[in-house]
N, C-alpha and C positions, 0 to 999 in steps of 0.2 A: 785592759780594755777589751771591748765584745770585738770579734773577728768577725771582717768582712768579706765576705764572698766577693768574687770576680763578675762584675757588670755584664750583661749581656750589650750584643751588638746597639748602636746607636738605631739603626733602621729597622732591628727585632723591638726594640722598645717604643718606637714609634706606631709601630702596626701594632701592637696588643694594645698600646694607649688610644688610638683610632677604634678597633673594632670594640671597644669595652665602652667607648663613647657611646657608641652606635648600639651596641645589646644589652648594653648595662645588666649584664653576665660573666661571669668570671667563668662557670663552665662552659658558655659558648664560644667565649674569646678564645678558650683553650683550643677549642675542637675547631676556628677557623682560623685558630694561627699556627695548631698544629704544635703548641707546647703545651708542659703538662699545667696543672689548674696550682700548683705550688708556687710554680716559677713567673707565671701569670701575677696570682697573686702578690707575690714580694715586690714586683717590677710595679704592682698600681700603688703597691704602699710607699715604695720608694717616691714616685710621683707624687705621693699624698693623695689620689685617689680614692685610697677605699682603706678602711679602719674599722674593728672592732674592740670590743673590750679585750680581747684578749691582746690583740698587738699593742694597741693602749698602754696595758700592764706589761707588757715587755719593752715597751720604746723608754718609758717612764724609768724603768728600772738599770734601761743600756746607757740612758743619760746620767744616771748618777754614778756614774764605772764600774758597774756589775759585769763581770764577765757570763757568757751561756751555760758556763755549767752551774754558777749562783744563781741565777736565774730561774733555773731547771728546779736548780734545789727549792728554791723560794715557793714556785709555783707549782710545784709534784707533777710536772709534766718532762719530758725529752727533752737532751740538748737539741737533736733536730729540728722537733719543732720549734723551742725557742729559733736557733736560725733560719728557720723556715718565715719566719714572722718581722727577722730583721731588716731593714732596706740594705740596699746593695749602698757601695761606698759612694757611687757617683749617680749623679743625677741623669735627664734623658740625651743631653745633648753631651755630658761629659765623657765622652767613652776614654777606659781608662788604657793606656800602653799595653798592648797584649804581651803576656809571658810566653818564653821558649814554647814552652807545653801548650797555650794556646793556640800559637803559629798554626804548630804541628798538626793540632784537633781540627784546625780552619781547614786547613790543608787535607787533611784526614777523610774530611766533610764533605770535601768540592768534589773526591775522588768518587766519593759513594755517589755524589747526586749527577755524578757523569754518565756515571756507571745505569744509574736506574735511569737517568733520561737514551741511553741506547737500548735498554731492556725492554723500557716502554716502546719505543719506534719497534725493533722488532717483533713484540707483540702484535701492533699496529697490522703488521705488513700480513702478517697470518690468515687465514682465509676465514671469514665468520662459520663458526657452526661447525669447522674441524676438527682442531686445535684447541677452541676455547671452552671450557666447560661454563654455561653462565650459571650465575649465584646469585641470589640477591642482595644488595647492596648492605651494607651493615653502618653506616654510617647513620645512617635513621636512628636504627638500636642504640647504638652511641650516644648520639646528640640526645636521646630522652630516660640514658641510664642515669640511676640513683643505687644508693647504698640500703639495704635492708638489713637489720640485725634483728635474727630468730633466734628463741627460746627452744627449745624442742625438747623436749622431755617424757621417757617410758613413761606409761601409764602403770600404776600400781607398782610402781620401783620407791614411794615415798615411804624413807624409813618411818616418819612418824605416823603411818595410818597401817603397819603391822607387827604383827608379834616381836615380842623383844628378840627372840629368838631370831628368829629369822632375820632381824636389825641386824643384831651384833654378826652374825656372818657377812649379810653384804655389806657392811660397814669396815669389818675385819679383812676379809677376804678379796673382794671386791671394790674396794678402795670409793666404796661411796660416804658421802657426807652429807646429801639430803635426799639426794634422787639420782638416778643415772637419767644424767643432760647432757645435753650438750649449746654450745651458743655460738651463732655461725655468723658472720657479715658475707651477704651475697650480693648480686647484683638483684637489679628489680624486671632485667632480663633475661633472667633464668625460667629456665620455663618446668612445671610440675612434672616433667619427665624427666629430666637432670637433677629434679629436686630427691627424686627417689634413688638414684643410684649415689648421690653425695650421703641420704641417712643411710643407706647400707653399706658405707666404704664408714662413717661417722661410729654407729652405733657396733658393727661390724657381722653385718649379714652379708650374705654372698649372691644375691640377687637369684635365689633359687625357688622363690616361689611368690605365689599371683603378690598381688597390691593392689592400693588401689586410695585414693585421697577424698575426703569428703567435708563435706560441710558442716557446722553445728547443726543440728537436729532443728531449733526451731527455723533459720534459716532455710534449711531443706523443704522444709515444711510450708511455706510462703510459697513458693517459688514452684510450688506443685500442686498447689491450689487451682482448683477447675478443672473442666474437661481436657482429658488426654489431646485430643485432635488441636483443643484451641490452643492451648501452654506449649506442641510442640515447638515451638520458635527456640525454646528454651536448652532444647536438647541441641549439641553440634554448639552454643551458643558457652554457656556454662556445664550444662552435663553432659553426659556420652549416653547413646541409647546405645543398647547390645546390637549387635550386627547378622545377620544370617545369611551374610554375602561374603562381607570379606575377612578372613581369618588373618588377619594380620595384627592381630595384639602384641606380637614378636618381633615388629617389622625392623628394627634394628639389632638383633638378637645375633653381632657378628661374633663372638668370642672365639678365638685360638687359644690354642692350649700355648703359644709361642708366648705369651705373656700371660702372667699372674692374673686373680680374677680383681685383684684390687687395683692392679694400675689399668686394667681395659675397663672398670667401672669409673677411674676417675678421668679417663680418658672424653667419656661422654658427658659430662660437667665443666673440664676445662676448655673442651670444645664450642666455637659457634652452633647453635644449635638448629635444624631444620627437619621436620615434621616431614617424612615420605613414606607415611601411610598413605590411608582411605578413607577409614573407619572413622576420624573423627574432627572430617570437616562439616559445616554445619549442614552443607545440601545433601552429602551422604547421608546423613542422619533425618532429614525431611523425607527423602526417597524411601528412609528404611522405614520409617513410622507408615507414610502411606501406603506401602507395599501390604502390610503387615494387617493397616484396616482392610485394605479391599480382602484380603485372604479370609478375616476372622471379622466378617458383619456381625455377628452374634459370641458374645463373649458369658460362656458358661461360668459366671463367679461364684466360689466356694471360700469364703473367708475361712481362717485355719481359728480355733478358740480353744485353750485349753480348758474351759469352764463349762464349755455347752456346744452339744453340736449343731451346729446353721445351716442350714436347710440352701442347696444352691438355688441361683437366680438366673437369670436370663437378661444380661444388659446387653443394650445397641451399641457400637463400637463409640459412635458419635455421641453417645449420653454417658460412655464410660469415664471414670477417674484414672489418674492412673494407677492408684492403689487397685481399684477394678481389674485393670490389667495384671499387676501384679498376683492378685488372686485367683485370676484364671489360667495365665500361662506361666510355665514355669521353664526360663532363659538357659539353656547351655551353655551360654558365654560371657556373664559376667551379669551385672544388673545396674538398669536406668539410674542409681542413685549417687554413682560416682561422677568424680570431676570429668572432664577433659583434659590434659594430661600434656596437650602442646600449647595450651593457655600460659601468658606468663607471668610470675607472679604478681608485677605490677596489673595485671586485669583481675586477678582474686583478691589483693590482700593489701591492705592500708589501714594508716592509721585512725583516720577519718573516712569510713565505711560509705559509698552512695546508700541511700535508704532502697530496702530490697523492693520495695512495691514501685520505685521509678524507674531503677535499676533491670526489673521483669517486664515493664513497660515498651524500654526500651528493644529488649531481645525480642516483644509481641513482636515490636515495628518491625523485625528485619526482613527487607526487600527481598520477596520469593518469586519475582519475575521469570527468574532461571530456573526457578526447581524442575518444572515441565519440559522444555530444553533438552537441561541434561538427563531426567529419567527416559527421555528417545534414545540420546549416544547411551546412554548406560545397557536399557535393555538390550539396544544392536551387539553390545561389545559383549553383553554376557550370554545371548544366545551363540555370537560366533567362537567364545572361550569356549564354550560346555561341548564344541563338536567333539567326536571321539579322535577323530582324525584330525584336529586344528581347525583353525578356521577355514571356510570357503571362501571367502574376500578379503585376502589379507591388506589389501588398501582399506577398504572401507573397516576393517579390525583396528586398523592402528588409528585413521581417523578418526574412529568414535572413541578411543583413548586418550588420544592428544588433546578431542575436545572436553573430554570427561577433565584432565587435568587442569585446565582452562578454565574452567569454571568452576572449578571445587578451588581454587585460587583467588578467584574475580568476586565470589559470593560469601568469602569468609567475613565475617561483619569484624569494622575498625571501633576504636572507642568504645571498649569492653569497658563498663564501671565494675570498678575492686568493689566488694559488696561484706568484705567481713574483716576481722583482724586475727583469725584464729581458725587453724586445719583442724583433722585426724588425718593419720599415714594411718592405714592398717598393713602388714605381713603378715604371711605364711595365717591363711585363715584355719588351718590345722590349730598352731600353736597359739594363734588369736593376741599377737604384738602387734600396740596400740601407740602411735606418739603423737602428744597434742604439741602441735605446734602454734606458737603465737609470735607476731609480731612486735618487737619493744620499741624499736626504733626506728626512724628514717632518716638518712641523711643526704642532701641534695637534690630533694624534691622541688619541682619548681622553683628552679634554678637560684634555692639558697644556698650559702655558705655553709663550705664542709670542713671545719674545724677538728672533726678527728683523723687522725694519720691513717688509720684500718680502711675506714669509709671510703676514704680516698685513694687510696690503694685499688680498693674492689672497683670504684667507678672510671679509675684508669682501665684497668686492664681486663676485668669483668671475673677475676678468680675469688673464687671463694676465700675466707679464711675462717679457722677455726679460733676464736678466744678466749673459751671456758671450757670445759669440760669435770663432770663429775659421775665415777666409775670409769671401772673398765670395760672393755669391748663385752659386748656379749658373744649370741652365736647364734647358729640354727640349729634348729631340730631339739634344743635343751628344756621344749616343754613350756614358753615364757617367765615371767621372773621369777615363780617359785619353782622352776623345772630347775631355772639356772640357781636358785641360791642351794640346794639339795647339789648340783655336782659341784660347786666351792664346796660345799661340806664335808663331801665324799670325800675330793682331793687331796683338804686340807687334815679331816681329822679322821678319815673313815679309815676300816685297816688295809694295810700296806698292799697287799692283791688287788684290792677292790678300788682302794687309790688310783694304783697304776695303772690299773684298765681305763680308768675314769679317765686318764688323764690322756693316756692314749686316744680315747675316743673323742676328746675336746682338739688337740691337736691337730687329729685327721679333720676336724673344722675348720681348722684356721685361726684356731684359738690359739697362742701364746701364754696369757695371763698377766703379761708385761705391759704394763703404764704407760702408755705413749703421750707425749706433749701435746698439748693441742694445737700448737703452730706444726706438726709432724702429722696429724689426724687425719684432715684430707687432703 
């Protein structure tokens, strides 16, 4: 006979059958009863509540005296899951005689929740604004997490599109079998700047040089359509205009040599994440476009043509494109084409794309009441920075910062529409490594049933996981994939000198050459 799990409490099963009444949600029940969306679950199926095919074909199969592991077998899925699908032995009012070990757990329980009710009181008692460092709450991010499973895959690593030669090494050597991929389950609150340091711990770069995420070309191309002045909305919105103020593309850039550079990059993935730049809220980025017309009324464009040489032009800043722009100045610090980077990827990236022309519509609309505002604190605070000696007004210095914070917070636009189902990552623009990433799946979107154990996993607790992977790790500085299949070659079959340097050199990277699992990856 199929084994039964131990019933939860009479009055826990009461409250998740009440609030599921009430949201007819199995992930909100979870998140306001504060149990996980498994145990949720079993408890409605137990009730008869809620049924799908897949419990169906396990309930159907525990009635004929199939035990969980024939089950498992029958269906190619987990004994867990099968018992994850089974009802508990007693129904909501039958609670069954608790065991020793239960006691103990009850008891176990009461201690902890004593414990955190004097925790909380002394908290309480603390003096606001001393003591407390505040956060923003994350229980939002919670209640509107889902599960994403990416593709992510080198560009030009597909053995079938080169030389047989160069196949059979990274195939031999390399341990690839169609491409060097990799296939992730993330949360849909992972934001594009967590997403870069997960491919460099994945693929195995060492976060040593720029990046930067973009869109499919025709995409990009939509959405930049028109005058530069009018589509700014766009910038701070979905892309980032380059900065001539604040140099903080680093702005988390804390690494100690006290830890590895792969657990302090995965440190900033499994972490909550939060944005304490400048650069790339959306009214720093209105501020920095206006600044930049009033400077350059007249924009000397010189298109670049390897066919013929163009003759420059004279356009008004107000009748420029941005390609105009691009043609006349040339950025120190990065360029207009890239993502924003504290975006999360539930605001880029979906299965079901918004169409980009409502989508750019809506970024026109975003409420620029503030801009003017905050460009006053902003100038005050930058003329009182630039003193040689500090500021002269150190009240009114920190006030026009506090307010500057205030409102680069207040004016970030909500209800970003996902507008594509498909990245590029670019690295290290020397070596020119390219990963197209795409989205295959979602799970838990609008508060459907999440049937897979991974997915679920990720929307508990918000960690990554890794599920496929094909190749090994790369590196830096090896040149991209034909850099990297020439040092397997060397390694592997070059002579013995030339080997060992080779191999030396890949080591002092961080390279190994050793196979890691993919549940081991990130």
């Amino acid at each position: 006979m199929t084994k039964r799990t131990e019933a939860p409490k009479a009055e826990t099963i009461e409250k998740v059958v009440n609030v599921f009444k009430r949201t007819e949600s199995i992930n909100e029940t979870a998140l306001q009863t504060e149990i996980s969306t498994t145990k949720v679950r079993k408890i409605l199926i137990t009730e008869g509540l809620w049924a799908s095919d897949r419990s169906e074909e396990i309930r159907e199969l525990s009635e004929q005296g199939k035990g969980s592991a024939e089950i498992a077998e029958i269906l190619k899925i987990s004994v867990t899951m099968v018992q994850n699908y089974l009802p508990y032995g007693k129904g909501l009012y039958d609670e069954p005689d608790k065991s020793d070990t239960a006691v103990r757990s009850e008891k176990y329980r009461q201690r902890n929740r004593a414990y955190a009710q004097k925790s909380q009181a002394r908290e309480q008692s603390k003096v606001a604004g001393l003591d407390v460092e505040q956060k923003p709450a994350a229980s939002s991010e919670k209640s509107h997490r889902y599960a994403m499973q990416l593709h992510m895959e080198l560009r030009f690593s597909q053995l079938d599109s080169m030389e047989d030669e160069e196949a059979k090494i990274l195939a031999k050597y390399g341990a690839v079998a169609k491409s060097i991929s990799r296939d992730v389950m993330v949360s849909s609150s992972l934001a594009l700047h967590q997403l870069h340091f997960l491919i460099n711990v994945a693929f195995g770069w060492t976060n040593s040089h720029l990046h930067s995420f973009q869109l499919p070309q025709p995409l990009y191309q939509k959405l930049i359509e028109g005058r530069l002045l009018e589509i700014a909305p766009v910038f701070g919105y979905y892309l980032q205009f380059p900065s001539s103020t604040f140099n903080d593309e680093f702005w988390d850039d804390d690494y100690d040599e006290s830890k590895s550079p792969r657990t302090w990059m995965r440190s900033k993935y499994l972490k909550q994440y939060r944005y304490e730049g400048y650069r790339e809220y959306w009214i720093e980025n209105q501020v920095e476009i206006q600044d930049m017309a009033r400077h350059l009324p007249i924009l000397d464009v010189h298109p670049f043509s390897w066919k013929e040489d163009i003759k420059p032009r004279k356009v008004k800043i107000e009748d420029a494109t941005l390609q105009d722009m691009l043609d006349a100045i040339c950025f120190d610090d990065g360029m207009p084409d890239v993502l924003k980077e504290s975006r999360r990827l539930s605001e880029v990236l979906s299965l079901n794309p918004h169409d980009i022309d409502s989508a750019k519509a809506a970024a026109l609309g975003t409420d620029q009441s503030t801009v003017q505002v905050y460009k006053q604190y902003r100038d005050m605070f930058l003329s009182e920075a630039k003193r040689k000696r500090g500021p002269k007004d150190v009240d009114a210095y920190m006030h026009a910062f506090d307010q500057m914070r205030v409102l680069q917070k207040q004016s970030e636009p909500n209800g970003v529409m996902p507008i594509t189902s498909q990245l590029v990552y670019s690295y290290d623009f020397g070596d020119g490594w390219e990963v197209d990433i795409t989205l295959v799946k979602e799970f838990g979107k609008d508060n459907q049933i999440v049937d897979d154990e991974t997915a679920a996993k990720v929307i508990a607790d918000g960690k990554p996981i890794c599920i496929a992977k094909d190749g090994l790790h790369v590196l830096d500085d090896c040149g991209n994939v034909s850099g990297y299949i020439d040092m397997l070659r060397t390694i592997h079959e070059g002579e013995r000198e030339e080997a060992r340097y080779m191999k030396e050199w890949a080591r002092g990277q961080g390279w190994t050459g050793r196979d890691v699992s993919p549940k081991n990856l990130i």
